[in-house]
N, C-alpha and C positions, 0 to 999 in steps of 0.2 A: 142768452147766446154769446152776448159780448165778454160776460164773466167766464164761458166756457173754453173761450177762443184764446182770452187772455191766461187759462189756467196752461192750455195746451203750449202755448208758448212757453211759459216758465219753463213745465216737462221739458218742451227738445233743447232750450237751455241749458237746465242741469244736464240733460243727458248729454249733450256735446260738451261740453264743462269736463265734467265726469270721463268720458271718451278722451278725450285730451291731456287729462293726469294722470289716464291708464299707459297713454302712448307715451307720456312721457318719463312716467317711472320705468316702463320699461328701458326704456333707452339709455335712463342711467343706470337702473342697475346694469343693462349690459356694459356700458361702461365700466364701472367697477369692478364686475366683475372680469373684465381684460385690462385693469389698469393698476389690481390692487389685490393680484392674489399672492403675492408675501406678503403680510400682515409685520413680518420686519422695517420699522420704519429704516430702517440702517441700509438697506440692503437696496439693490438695483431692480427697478420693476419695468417691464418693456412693457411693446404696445401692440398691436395687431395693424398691418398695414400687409398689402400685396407686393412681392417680391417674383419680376417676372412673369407675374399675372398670377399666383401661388399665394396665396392667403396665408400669414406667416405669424406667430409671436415672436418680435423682434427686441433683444436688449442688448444694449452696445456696453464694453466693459472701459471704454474710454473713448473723448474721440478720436481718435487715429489708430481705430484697431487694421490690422492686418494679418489676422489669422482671424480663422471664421469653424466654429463649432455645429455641423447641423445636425439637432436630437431630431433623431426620425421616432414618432409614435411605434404603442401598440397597436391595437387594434379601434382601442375606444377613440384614438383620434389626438392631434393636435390641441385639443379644449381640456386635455387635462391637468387641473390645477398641480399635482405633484411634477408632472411631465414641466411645466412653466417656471415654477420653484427651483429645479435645476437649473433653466437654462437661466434662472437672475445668480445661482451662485458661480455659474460657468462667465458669466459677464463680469462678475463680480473678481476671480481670477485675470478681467484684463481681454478677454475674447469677445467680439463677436458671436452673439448664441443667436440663432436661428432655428424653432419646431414651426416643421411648414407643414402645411393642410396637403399633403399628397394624397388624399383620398376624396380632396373634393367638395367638403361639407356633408360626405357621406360617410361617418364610423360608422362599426359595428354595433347595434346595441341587444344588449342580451334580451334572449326568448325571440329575433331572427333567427333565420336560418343562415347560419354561416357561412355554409361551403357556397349558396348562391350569392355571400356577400362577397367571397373570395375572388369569385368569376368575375364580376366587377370592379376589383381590387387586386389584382396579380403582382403582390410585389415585386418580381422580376418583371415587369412592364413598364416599371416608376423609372428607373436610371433611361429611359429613352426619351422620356420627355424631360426631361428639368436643364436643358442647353439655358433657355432665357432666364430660370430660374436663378443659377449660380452667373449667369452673366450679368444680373440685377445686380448680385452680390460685388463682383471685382469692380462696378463702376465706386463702390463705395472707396476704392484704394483694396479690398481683400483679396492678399495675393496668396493665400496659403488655408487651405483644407483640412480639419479632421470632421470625422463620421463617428454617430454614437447609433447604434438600435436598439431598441427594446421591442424584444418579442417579434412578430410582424415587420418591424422597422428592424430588424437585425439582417435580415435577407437583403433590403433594400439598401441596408448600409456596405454588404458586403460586394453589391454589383455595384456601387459606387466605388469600392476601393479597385475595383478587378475592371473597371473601364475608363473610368476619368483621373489622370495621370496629378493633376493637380489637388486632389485627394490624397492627404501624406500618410495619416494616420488614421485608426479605426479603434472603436470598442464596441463588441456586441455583449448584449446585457438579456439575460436568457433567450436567446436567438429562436426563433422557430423558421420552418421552410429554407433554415440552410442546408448543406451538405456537405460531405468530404472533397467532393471536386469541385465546392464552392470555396470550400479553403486550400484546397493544393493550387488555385490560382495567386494566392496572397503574395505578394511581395513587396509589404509594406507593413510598418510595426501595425501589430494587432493583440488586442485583450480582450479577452472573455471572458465574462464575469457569469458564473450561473450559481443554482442552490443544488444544497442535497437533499431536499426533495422531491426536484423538478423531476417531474416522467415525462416531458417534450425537451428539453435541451440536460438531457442527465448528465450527470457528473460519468459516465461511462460515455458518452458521445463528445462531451467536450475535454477527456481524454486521448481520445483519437483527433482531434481539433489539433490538442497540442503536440501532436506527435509529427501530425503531418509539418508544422510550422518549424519544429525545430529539424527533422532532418530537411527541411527547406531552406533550413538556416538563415529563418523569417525573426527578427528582433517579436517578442510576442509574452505574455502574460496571462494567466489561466488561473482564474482562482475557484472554488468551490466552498460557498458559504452553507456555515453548519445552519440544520435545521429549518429552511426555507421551502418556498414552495414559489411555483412556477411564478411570475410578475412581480416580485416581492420588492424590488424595485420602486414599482409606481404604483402597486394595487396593496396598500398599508395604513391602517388604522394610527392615525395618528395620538390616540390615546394607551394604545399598545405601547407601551416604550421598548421593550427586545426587536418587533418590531422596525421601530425608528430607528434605533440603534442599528441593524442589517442593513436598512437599508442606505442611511446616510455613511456606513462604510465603504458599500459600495461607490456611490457619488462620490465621495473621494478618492478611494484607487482609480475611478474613470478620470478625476481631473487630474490627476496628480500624472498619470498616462501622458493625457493630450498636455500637459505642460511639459513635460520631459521633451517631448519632440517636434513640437510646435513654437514653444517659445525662445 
């Protein structure tokens, strides 16, 4: 019995042994992986902290930045590594990059049902809450705004530009749930970046985008990339090099934007 008693002990040793190294590799892979998803040793990697109670990946592009970039998600959310990859080469240009969690810890994931993730998720809901959000942000010294969306995050960027005055500049990056009389509001530079593939933000809808801007006589920028397809942005195989190539054109014309009239 002694022998049994004594084997039973070993057992919930190893197992909490065991239990312990589980808990604790996860915890750094989670680290890692929010601490080190550019694989460029060169380049600026941020960190995830809350910003106005807004769970944020945050990378500063010096300290005493003073203009502030916030990449609004698609749908799949804040946690995505390409989406994070930007905002280190938008840091990297010298800015404050901000992809905040406005959906909560709740993305999309496929094989849900969407449209009841959507009820949940009303992009045009988001600009009503984020007052503490961006007021996290100015205690930092950040006296000056631009807005980037992709996809989902493109609506929410543009009720950002259409209500908060200290939002200067925008880029939506194949926008969905915008509208025409979401951009006849615009009076502040704006570019949109879409594909010629896309059948939700077509190159025939972000035609009328730019139409409405220029007789607005809105400073603005509209481009249509050959061959792409709707997220091509941030939903891109990175052994695809045409691929890479589209999309890191993009991320350029976006930075090269918010530095024209930010910096």
């Amino acid at each position: 019995m002694a022998n049994q008693n004594k084997l039973l002990l070993l057992l919930l040793v190893a197992f909490a042994a065991a239990a312990a190294f589980v808990i604790s590799a996860v915890s750094i892979h989670d680290e890692l992986i929010e601490n080190s998803l550019n694989k460029d040793a060169n380049s600026i990697v941020g960190r995830v902290r809350k910003l106005g109670g807004v769970k944020s990946y945050v990378v500063s592009g010096s300290s005493h930045c003073d203009a502030s970039i916030i990449l609004i998600s698609d749908v799949y959310g804040f946690g995505t590594p390409h989406l994070r990859m930007i905002a280190d080469k938008v840091a990297g240009a010298g800015f404050y990059a901000v992809v905040p969690d406005f959906m909560n810890g709740d993305p999309f994931v496929v094989g849900n049902n969407q449209t009841e993730w959507l009820i949940r998720h009303r992009p045009e809901e988001v600009h009503k809450h984020v007052g503490p959000f961006f007021d996290a942000i100015k205690r930092k010294g950040v006296k000056r705004f631009g807005a980037a969306g992709f996809c989902w995050g493109g609506k929410v960027a543009v009720d950002l530009l259409n209500n908060l005055e200290f939002v200067k500049v925008g880029v939506l990056l194949h926008p969905t749930y915008t509208s025409p009389e979401d951009i006849q509001k615009i009076r502040v530079p704006l570019a949109i970046l879409g594909g010629e593939l896309d059948k939700t933000a077509s190159p025939a809808l972000l035609k009328q985008y730019e139409d409405i801007l220029k007789a607005n006589g809105v400073e603005n920028f509209v481009k249509v990339y050959p061959n792409v397809k709707h997220g091509w942005t941030l939903k891109y195989n990175d052994t695809d090099e045409p691929a890479v190539k589209s999309a890191a054109e993009a991320h350029t014309d976006m930075l090269n934007w918010f530095i024209k009239y930010l910096k």
